[in-house]
C-alpha positions in Angstrom: 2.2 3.7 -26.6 -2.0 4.1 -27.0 -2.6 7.2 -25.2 -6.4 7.6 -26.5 -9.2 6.6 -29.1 -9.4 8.2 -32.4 -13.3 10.3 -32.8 -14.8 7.2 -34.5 -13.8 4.7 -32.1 -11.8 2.5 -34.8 -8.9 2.0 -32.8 -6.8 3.2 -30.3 -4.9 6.5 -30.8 -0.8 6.7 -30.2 0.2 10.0 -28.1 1.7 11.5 -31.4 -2.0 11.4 -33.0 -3.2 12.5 -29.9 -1.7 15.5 -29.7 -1.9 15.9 -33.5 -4.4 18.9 -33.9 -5.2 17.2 -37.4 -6.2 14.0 -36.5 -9.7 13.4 -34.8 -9.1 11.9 -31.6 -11.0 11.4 -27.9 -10.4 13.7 -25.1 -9.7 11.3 -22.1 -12.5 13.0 -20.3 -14.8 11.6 -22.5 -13.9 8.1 -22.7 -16.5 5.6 -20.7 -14.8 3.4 -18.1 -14.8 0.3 -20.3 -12.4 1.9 -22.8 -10.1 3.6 -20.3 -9.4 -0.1 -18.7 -9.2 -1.1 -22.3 -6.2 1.9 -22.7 -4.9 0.6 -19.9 -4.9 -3.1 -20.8 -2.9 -1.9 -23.8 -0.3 0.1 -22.3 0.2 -2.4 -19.3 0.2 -5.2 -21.8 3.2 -3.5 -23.6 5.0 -2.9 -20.2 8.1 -5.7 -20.6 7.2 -6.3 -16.9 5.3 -4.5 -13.3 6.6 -4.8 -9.8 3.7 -2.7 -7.7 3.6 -2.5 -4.3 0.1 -1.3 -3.0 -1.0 -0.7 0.2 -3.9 -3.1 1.1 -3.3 -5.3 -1.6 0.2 -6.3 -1.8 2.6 -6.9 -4.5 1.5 -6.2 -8.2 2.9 -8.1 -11.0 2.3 -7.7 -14.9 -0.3 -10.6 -14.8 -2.0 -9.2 -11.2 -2.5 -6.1 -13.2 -4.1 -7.2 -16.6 -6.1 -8.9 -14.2 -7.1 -6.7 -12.0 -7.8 -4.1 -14.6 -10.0 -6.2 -16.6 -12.5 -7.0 -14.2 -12.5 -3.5 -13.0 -11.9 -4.5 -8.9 -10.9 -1.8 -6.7 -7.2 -2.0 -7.3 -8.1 -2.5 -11.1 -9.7 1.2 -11.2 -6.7 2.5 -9.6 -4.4 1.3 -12.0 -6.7 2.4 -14.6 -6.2 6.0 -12.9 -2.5 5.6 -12.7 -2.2 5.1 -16.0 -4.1 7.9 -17.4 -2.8 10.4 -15.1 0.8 9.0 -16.7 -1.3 9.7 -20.2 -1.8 13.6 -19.1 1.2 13.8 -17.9 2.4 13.0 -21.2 -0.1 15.0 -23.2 1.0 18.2 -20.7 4.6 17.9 -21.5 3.8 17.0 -25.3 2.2 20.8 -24.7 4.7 22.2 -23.5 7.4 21.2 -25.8 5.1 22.3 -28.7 4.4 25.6 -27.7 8.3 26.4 -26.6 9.2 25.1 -30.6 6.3 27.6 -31.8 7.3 30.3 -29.4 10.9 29.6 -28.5 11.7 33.4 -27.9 8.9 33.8 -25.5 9.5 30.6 -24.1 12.9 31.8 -23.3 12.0 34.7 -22.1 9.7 33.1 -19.5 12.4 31.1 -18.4 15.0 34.5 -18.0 12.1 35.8 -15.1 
């Protein structure tokens, strides 16, 4: 799943090259709105299907959603923030998981306290 834009803006960036420390990539906070709905688009667009029920604007399908995200409405940003909360979610348990198989005793040891 594209979880962020490599430094040069070629293309978008996977979650494994994101968190790879050897391959250039965008910090999330730095991307302009037009490429986090174009993240989004992506990851939505690789979704086999949505079902979203939102307050105010009713049910949410697959198509609503593209839709919605690529014209940037109101429910269009907040899918856009959905999604890249799910990407740091992602990238914080990608941390996580990296540090425990780096430090596995200490990780251990954190978990024994």
């Amino acid at each position: 799943m594209p979880a962020g834009f490599h430094s040069d803006d070629s293309e978008v960036a996977s979650l494994r090259d994101v968190v790879d420390p050897t391959v250039p990539t965008k910090q999330l906070s730095d991307l302009t709105l037009e490429q986090r709905a174009e993240l989004a688009v992506k990851r939505l667009a690789l979704q086999p299907s949505i079902q979203l029920a939102m307050i105010g604007a009713g049910m949410i399908d697959k198509e609503r959603a593209l839709t919605e995200v690529k014209n940037k409405t109101k429910v269009g940003r907040l899918l856009i923030e959905i999604e890249h909360q799910m990407i740091r979610n992602l990238l914080e348990q990608a941390q996580k998981k990296d540090a425990k198989a780096r430090h596995p005793r200490r990780a251990k040891l954190k978990a024994n306290r």
